[in-house]
SEPASE-944027 format. One record per residue (C-alpha): residue in three letters; chain; z, y, x. Coordinates in Angstrom, 2 decimals. Each point is the difference from the previous one (the first is absolute). Example, Ala and Ser with C-alpha at 12.3 -4.5 7.8 and 13.67 -1.06 7.14 Angstrom:
SEPASE-944027
<code:ALA | unit:A | pz:7.80 | py:-4.50 | px:12.30>
<code:SER | unit:A | pz:-0.66 | py:3.44 | px:1.37>
END
This chain:
SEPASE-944027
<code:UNK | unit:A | pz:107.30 | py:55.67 | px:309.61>
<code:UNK | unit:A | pz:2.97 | py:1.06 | px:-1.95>
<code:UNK | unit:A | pz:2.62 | py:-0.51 | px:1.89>
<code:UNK | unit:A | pz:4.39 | py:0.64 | px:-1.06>
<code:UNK | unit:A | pz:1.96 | py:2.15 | px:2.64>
<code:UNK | unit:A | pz:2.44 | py:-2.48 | px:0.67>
<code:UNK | unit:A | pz:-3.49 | py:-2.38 | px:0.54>
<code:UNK | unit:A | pz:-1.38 | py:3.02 | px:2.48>
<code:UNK | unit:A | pz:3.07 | py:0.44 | px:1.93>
<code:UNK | unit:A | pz:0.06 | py:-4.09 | px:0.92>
<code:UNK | unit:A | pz:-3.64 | py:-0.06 | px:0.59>
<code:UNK | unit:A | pz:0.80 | py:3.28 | px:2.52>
<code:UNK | unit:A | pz:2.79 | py:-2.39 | px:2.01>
<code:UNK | unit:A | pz:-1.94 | py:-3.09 | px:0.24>
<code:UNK | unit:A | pz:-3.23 | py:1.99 | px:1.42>
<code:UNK | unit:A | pz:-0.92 | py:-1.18 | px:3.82>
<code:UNK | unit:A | pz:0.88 | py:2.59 | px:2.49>
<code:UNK | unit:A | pz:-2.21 | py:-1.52 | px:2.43>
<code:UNK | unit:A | pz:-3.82 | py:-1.31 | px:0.30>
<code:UNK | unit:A | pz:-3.07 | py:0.83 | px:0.99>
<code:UNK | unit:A | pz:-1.27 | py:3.64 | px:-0.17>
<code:UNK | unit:A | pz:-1.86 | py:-0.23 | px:-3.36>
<code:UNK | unit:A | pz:2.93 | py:-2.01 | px:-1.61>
<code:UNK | unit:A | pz:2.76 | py:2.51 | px:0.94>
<code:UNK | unit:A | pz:-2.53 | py:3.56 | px:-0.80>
<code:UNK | unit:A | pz:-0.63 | py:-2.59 | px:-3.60>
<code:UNK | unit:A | pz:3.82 | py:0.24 | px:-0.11>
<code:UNK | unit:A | pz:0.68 | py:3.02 | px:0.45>
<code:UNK | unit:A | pz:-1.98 | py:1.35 | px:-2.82>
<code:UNK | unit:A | pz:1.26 | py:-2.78 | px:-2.12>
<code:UNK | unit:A | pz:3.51 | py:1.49 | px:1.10>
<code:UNK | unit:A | pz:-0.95 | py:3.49 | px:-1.31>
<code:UNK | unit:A | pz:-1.35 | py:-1.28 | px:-3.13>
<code:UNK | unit:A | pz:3.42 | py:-1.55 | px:-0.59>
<code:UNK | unit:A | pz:1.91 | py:1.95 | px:1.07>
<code:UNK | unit:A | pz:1.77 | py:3.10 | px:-2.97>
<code:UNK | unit:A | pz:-1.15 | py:3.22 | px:0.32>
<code:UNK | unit:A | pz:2.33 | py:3.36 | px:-1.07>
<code:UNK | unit:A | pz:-0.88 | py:0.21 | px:-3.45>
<code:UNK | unit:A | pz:1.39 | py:-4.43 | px:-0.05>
<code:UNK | unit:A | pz:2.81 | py:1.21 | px:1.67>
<code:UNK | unit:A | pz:0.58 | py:2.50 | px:-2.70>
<code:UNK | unit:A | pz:-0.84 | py:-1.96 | px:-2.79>
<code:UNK | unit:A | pz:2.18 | py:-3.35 | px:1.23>
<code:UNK | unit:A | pz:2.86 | py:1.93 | px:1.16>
<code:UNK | unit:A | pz:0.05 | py:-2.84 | px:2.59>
<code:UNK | unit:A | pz:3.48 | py:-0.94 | px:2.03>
<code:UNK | unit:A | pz:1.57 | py:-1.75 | px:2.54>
<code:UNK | unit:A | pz:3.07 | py:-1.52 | px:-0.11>
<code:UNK | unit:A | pz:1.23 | py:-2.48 | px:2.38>
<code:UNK | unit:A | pz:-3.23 | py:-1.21 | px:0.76>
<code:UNK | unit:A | pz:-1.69 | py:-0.18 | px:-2.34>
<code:UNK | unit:A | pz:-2.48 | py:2.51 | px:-2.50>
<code:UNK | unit:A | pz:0.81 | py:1.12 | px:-3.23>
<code:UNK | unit:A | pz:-2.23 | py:1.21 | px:-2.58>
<code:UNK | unit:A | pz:-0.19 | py:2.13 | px:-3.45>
<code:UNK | unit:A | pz:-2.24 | py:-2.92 | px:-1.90>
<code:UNK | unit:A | pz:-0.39 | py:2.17 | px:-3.52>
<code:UNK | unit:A | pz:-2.26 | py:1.71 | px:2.54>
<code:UNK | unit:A | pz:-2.57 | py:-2.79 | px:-0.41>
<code:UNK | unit:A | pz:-0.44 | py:-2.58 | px:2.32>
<code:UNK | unit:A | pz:-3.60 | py:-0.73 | px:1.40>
<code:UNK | unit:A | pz:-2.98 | py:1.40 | px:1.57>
<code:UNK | unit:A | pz:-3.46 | py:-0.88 | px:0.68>
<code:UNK | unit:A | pz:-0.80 | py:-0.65 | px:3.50>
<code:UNK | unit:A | pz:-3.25 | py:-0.26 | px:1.66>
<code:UNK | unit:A | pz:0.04 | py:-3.43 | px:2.32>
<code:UNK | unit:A | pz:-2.54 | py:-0.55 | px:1.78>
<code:UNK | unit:A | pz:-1.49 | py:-3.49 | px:0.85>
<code:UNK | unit:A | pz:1.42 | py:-0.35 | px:3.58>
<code:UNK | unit:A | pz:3.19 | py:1.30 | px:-1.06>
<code:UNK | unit:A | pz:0.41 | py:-2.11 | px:-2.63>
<code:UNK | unit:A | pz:-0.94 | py:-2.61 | px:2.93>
<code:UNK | unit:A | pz:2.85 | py:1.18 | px:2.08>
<code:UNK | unit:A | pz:2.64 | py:-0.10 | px:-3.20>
<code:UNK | unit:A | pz:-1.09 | py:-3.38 | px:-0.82>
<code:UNK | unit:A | pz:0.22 | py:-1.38 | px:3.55>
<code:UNK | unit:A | pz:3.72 | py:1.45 | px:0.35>
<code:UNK | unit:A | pz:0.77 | py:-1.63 | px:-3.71>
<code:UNK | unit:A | pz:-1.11 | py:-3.20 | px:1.01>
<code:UNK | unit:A | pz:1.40 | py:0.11 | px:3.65>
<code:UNK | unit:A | pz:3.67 | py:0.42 | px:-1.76>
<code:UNK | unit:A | pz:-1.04 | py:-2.46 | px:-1.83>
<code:UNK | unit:A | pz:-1.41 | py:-2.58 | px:2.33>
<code:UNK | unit:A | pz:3.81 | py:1.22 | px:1.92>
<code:UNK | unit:A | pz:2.16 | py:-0.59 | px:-2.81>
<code:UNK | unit:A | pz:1.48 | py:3.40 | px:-0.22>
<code:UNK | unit:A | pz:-1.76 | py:0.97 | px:-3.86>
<code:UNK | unit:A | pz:2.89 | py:1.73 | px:-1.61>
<code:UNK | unit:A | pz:0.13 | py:1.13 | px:-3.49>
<code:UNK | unit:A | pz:-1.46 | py:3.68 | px:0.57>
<code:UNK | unit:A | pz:-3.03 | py:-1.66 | px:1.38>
<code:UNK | unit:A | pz:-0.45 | py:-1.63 | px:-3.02>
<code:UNK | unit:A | pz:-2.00 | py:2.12 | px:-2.20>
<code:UNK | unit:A | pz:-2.20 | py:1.02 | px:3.05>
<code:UNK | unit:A | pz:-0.69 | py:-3.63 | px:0.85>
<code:UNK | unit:A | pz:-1.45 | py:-0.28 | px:-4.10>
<code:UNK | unit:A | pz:-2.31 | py:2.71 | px:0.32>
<code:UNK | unit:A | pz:-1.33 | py:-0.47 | px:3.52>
<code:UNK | unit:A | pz:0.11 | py:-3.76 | px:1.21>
<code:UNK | unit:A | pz:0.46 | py:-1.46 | px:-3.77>
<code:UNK | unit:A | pz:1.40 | py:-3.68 | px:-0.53>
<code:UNK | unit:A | pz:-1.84 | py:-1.54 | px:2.44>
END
């Protein structure tokens, strides 16, 4: 799925960091394959300023990244359970569209 950095560093924070043991060894892959490598980090000249990341954007902006069927499980289930709690905000937003739709 091609997925924006500012889309891969959101779906990084809302990840679960606890469950069973298939859900969290699912995770942590799903965390590596989100997660920038060195040659990103060179590329996006990425940072961080009071809080919050900074990026070089004439760098290009997306990347293709294998999600698996459980995974995508777990992303949806955290979407919707922001959802279902009322705490959506706008960086969720574009996630929400391309893994829970407008249902």
């Amino acid at each position: 799925m091609e997925l924006q950095i500012s889309e891969r560093l959101v779906l990084l924070s809302i990840l679960p960091v606890e469950g069973d043991f298939t859900t969290l060894k699912i995770v942590r892959k799903l965390r590596e394959s989100l997660s920038f490598n060195e040659e990103e980090h060179k590329l996006y000249k990425f940072k961080q300023e009071e809080g919050k990341v900074f990026w070089d954007n004439d760098a290009g902006d997306s990347k293709d990244i294998d999600i698996g069927e459980k995974a995508q499980d777990i992303i949806v289930n955290a979407l919707e359970k922001l959802n279902q709690d009322k705490k959506l905000r706008d960086e969720h937003f574009s996630l929400y569209e391309k893994f829970v739709g407008d249902t």
